[in-house]
KESE-336368 format. One record per residue (C-alpha): residue number from 0; residue in one letter; x, y, z. Coordinates in steps of 0.02 Angstrom, whole numbers, plus 50000, padded with zeros to 5 digits. Example, Ala and Ser with C-alpha at 12.3 -4.5 7.8 and 13.67 -1.06 7.14 Angstrom:
KESE-336368
ATOM   pos   code    east   north      up
ATOM     0      A   50615   49775   50390
ATOM     1      S   50684   49947   50357
***
This chain:
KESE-336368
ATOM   pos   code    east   north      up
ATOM     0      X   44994   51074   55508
ATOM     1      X   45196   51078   55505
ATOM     2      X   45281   51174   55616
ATOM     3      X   45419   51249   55502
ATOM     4      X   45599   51314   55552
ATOM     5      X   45711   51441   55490
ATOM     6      X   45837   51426   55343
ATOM     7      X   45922   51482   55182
ATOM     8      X   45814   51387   55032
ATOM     9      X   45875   51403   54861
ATOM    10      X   45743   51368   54720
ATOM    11      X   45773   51279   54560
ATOM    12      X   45645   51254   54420
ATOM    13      X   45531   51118   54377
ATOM    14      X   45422   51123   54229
ATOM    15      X   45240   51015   54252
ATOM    16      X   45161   51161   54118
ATOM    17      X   45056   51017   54065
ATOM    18      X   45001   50989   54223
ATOM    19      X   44931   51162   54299
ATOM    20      X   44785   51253   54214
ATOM    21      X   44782   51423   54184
ATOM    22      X   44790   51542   54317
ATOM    23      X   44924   51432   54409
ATOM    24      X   45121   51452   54382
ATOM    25      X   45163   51340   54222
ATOM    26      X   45326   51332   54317
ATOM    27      X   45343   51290   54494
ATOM    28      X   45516   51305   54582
ATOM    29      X   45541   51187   54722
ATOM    30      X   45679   51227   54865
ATOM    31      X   45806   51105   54892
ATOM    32      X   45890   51148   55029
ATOM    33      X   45871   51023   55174
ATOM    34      X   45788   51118   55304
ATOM    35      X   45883   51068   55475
ATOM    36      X   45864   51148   55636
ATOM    37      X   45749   51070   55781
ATOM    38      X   45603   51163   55878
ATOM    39      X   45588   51126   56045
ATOM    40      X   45440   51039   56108
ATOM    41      X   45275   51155   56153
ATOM    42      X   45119   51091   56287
ATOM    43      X   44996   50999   56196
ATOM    44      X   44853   51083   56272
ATOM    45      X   44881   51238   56204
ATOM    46      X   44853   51242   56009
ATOM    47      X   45017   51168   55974
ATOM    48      X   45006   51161   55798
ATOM    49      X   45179   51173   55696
ATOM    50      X   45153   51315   55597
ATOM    51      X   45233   51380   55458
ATOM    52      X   45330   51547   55542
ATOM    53      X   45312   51657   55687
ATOM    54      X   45168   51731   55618
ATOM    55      X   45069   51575   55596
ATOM    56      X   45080   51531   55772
ATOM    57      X   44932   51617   55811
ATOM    58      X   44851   51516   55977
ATOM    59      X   44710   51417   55918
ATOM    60      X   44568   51362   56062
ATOM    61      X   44566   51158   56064
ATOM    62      X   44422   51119   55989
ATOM    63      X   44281   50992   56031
ATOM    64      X   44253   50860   55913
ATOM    65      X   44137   50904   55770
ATOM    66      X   43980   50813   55697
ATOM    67      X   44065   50662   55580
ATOM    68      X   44226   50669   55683
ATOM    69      X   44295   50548   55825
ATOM    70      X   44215   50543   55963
ATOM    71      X   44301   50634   56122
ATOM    72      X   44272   50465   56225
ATOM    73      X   44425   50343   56263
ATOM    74      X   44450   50216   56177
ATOM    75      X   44536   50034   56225
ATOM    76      X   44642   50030   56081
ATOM    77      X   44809   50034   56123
ATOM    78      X   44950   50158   56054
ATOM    79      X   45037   50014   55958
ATOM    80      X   44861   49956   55885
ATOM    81      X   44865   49919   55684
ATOM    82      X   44804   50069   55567
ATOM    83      X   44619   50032   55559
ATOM    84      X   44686   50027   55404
ATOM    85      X   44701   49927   55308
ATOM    86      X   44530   49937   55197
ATOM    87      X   44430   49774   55202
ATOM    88      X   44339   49698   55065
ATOM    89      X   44357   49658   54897
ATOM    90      X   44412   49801   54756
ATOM    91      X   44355   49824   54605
ATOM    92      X   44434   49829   54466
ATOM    93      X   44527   49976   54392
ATOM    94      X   44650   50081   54339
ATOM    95      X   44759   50066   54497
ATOM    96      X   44720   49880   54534
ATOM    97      X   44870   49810   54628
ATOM    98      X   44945   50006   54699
ATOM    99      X   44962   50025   54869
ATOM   100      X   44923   50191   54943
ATOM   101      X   44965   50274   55115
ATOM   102      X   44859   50404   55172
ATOM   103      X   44901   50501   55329
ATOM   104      X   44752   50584   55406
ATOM   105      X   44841   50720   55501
ATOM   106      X   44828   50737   55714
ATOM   107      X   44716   50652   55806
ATOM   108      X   44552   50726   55893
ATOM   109      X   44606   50656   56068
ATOM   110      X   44785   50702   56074
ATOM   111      X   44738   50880   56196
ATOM   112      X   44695   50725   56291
ATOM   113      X   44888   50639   56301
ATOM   114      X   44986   50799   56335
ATOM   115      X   45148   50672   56399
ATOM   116      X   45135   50540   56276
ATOM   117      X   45112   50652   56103
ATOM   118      X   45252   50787   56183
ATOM   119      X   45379   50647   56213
ATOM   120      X   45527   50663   56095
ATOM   121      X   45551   50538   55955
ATOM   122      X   45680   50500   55824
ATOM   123      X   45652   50593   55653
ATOM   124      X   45837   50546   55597
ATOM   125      X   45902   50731   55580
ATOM   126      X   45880   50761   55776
ATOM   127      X   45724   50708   55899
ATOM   128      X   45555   50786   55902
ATOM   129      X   45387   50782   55995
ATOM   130      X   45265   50632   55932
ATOM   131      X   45132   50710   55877
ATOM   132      X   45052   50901   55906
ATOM   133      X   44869   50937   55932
ATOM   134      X   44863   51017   55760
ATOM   135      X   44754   51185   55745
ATOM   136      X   44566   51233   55731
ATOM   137      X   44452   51372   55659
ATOM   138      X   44409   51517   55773
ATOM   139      X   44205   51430   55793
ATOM   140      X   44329   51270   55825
ATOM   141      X   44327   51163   55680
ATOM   142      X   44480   51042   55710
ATOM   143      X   44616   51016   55597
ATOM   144      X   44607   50832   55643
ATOM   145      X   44439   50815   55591
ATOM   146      X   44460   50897   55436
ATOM   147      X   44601   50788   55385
ATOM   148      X   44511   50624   55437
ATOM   149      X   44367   50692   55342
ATOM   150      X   44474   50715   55191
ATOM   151      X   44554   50573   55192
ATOM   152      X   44418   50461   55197
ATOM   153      X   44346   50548   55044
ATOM   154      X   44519   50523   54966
ATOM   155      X   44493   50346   55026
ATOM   156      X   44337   50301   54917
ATOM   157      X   44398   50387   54747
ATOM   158      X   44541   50277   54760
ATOM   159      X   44463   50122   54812
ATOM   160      X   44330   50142   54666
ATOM   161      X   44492   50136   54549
ATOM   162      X   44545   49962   54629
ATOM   163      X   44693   50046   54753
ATOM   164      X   44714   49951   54910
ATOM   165      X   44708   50115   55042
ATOM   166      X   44794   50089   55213
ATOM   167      X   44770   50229   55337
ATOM   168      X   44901   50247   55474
ATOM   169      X   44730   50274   55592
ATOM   170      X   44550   50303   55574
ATOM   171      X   44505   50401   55728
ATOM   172      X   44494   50246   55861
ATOM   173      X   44667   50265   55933
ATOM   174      X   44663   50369   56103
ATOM   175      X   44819   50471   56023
ATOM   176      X   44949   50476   55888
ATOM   177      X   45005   50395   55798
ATOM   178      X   45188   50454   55825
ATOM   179      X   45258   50532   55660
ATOM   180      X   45408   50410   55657
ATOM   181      X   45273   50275   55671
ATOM   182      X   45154   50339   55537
ATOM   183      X   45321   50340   55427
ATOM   184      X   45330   50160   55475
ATOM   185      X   45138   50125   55432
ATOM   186      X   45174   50174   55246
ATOM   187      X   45367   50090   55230
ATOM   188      X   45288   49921   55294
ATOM   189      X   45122   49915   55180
ATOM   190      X   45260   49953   55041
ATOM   191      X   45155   50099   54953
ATOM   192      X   45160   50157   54788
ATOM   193      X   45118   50339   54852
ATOM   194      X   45086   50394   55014
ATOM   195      X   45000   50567   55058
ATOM   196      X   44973   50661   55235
ATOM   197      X   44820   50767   55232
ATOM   198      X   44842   50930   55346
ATOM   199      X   44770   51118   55352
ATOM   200      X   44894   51261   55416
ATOM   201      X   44874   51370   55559
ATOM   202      X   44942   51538   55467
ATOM   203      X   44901   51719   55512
ATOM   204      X   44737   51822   55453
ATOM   205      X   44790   51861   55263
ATOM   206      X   44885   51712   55246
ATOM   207      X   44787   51606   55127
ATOM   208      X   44801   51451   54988
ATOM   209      X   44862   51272   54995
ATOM   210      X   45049   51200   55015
ATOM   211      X   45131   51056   54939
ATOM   212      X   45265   50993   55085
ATOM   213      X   45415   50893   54969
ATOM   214      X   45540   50798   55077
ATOM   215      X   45717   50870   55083
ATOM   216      X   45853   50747   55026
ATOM   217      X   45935   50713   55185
ATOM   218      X   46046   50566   55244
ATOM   219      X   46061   50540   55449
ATOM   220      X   46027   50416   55587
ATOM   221      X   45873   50312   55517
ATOM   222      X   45838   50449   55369
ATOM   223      X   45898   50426   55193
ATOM   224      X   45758   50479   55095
ATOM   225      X   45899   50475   54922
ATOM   226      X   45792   50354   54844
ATOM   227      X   45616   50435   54887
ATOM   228      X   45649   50620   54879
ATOM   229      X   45658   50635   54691
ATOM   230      X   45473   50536   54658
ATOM   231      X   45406   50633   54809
ATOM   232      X   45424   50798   54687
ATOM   233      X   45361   50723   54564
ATOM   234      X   45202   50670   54670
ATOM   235      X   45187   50831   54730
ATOM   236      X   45202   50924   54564
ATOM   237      X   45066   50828   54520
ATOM   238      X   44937   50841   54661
ATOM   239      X   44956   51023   54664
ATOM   240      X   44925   51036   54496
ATOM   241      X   44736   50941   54514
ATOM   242      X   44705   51028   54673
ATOM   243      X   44703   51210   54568
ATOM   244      X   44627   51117   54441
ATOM   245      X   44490   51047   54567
ATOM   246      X   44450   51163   54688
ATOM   247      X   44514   51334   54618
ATOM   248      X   44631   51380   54760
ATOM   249      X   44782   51479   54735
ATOM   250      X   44948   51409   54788
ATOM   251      X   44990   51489   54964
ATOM   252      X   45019   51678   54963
ATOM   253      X   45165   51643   55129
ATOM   254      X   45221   51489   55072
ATOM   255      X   45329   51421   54942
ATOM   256      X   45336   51600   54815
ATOM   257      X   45183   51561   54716
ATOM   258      X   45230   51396   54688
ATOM   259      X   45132   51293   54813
ATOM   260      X   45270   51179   54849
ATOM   261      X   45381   51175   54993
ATOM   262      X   45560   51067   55029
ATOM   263      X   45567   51009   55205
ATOM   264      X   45702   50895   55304
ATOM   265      X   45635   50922   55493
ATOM   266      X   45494   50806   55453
ATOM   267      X   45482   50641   55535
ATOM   268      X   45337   50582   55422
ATOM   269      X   45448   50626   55279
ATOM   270      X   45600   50587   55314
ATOM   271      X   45587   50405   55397
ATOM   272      X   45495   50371   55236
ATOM   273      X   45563   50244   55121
ATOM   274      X   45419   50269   54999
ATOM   275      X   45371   50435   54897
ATOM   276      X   45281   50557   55039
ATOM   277      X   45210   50730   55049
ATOM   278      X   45106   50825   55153
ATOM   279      X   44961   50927   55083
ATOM   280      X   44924   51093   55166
ATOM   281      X   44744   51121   55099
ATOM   282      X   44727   51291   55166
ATOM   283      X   44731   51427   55323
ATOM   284      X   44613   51386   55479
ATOM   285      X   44657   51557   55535
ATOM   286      X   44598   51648   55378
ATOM   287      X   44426   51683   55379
ATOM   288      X   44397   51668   55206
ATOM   289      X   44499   51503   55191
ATOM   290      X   44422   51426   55348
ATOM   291      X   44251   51462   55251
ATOM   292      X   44302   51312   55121
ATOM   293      X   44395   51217   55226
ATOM   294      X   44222   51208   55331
ATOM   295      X   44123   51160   55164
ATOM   296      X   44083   50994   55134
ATOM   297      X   44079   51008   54942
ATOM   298      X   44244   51094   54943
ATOM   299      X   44316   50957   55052
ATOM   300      X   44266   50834   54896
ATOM   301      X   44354   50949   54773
ATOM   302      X   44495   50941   54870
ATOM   303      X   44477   50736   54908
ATOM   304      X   44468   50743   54718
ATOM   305      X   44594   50844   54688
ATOM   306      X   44721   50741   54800
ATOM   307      X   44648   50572   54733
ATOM   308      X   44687   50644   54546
ATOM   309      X   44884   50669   54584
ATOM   310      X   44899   50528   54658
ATOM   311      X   44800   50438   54507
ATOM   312      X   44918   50531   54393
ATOM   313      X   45082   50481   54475
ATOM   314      X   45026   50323   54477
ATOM   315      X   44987   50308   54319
ATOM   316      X   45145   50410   54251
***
């Protein structure tokens, strides 16, 4: 989840009507105003998780980890260790034989664990922010980290099964982190083709649906993401377009108009990026009703499906 600031967002209109079944916009507006502004760093213990506006701020109790997530033990891998990455072994062939994708499982289970490391400022290009935040949780305690590592390695096999080579920037065995201007780096140095962050928001009771996070086009410091920010949107057009079609979620109801896409610049992930990025909000933790799904194994493979399909179709555009 991405902690979002304030700002004055201007929409303009994209059409992807071939894109979105019925039921969903045929025309999604994106906002592309760079959203600037900083937030100033917060205590890791506590639920720390960037939401999306005052009310989505909500405290959420740290969770313990959950059965098929990381461990709560240390671990002797070091904070600069390589992405456990990389996936091994040979890859069939397929439609995406020869892409290169990046996917991001958001947080890390242990972070609550590495309050001074993950709140220590790093570069994001617009301005500095914390590493890494301890994301958010369900009320019974379900963890947004091990949701998104969940997700992710769902997205992982679709993908693989088409002949992409998948690099993760970890895979649950590093003791925090990684830092978000170092998962940037993860994906800019395996030169992907597409590169995806998989997170869940921390929004108020009410606030429900998924969120498509677009990178801003923003030059500063070490950002430019010029080249990236237009073939992010068109990523992101796509993906949410198979995530209605897969799981049957409604674009966010707080997020984005209807349109379940959101333009960002106060992103580290996004904009150190020198590939396309975005950041898929699956759904509300808080929300009863979306925290049901989120929770559900077989929706988490509509949704792994539903990722994996806009990332097929980008590629494949």
């Amino acid at each position: 989840m991405t902690r979002r600031p304030g700002g004055i967002r201007r929409p303009v209109v994209v059409a992807v009507a071939a894109l979105v079944p019925a039921g969903f916009a045929g025309w999604l507006l994106w906002d592309a105003s760079a959203d600037g502004g900083e937030k100033a760093p917060v205590a890791a213990a506590s639920s720390a998780s960037p939401g999306r506006s005052p009310a989505s701020q909500a405290p959420s109790r740290q969770p313990s980890p959950s059965a098929g997530s990381p461990s709560a033990s240390g671990s002797s891998a070091p904070p600069s260790a390589s992405p456990a990455a990389a996936d091994e072994g040979p890859l069939p062939d397929g439609p995406l034989k020869g892409k290169v994708v990046l996917v991001d499982p958001g947080h890390n289970i242990r972070n609550s664990e590495h309050t001074a490391e993950i709140n220590r400022s790093v570069d994001i290009g617009t301005g500095r922010k914390e590493c890494d935040t301890t994301g958010t949780s369900t009320d019974a305690g379900y963890a947004e980290a091990a949701f998104s590592l969940d997700v992710a390695h769902r997205i992982r096999t679709l993908l693989r099964a088409q002949g992409a080579k998948v690099v993760f920037t970890h895979d649950g065995e590093r003791p925090y982190g990684p830092c978000v201007d170092e998962r940037a780096a993860i994906g800019n140095r395996a030169h992907a083709d597409a590169a995806v962050s998989v997170h869940a928001d921390g929004s108020a009771v009410g606030n429900r649906g998924f969120h498509v996070i677009l990178p801003a086009s923003v030059k500063g410091g070490r950002a430019d993401t010029s080249s990236i920010a237009g073939p992010s949107k068109d990523l992101g057009v796509r993906i949410a377009g198979h995530f209605v079609r897969r799981t049957g979620s409604a674009a966010s109801n707080y997020i984005g108009g209807g349109t379940g896409l959101d333009t960002r610049g106060d992103l580290g992930g996004l904009n150190l990026s020198t590939v396309p990025k975005v950041f898929v909000e699956c759904g509300n933790m808080r929300d009863p009703k979306d925290a049901a799904l989120l929770t559900d194994g077989a929706w988490r493979q509509k949704a792994a499906q539903g990722i994996a399909d806009g990332i097929t179709d980008f590629l494949d555009g």
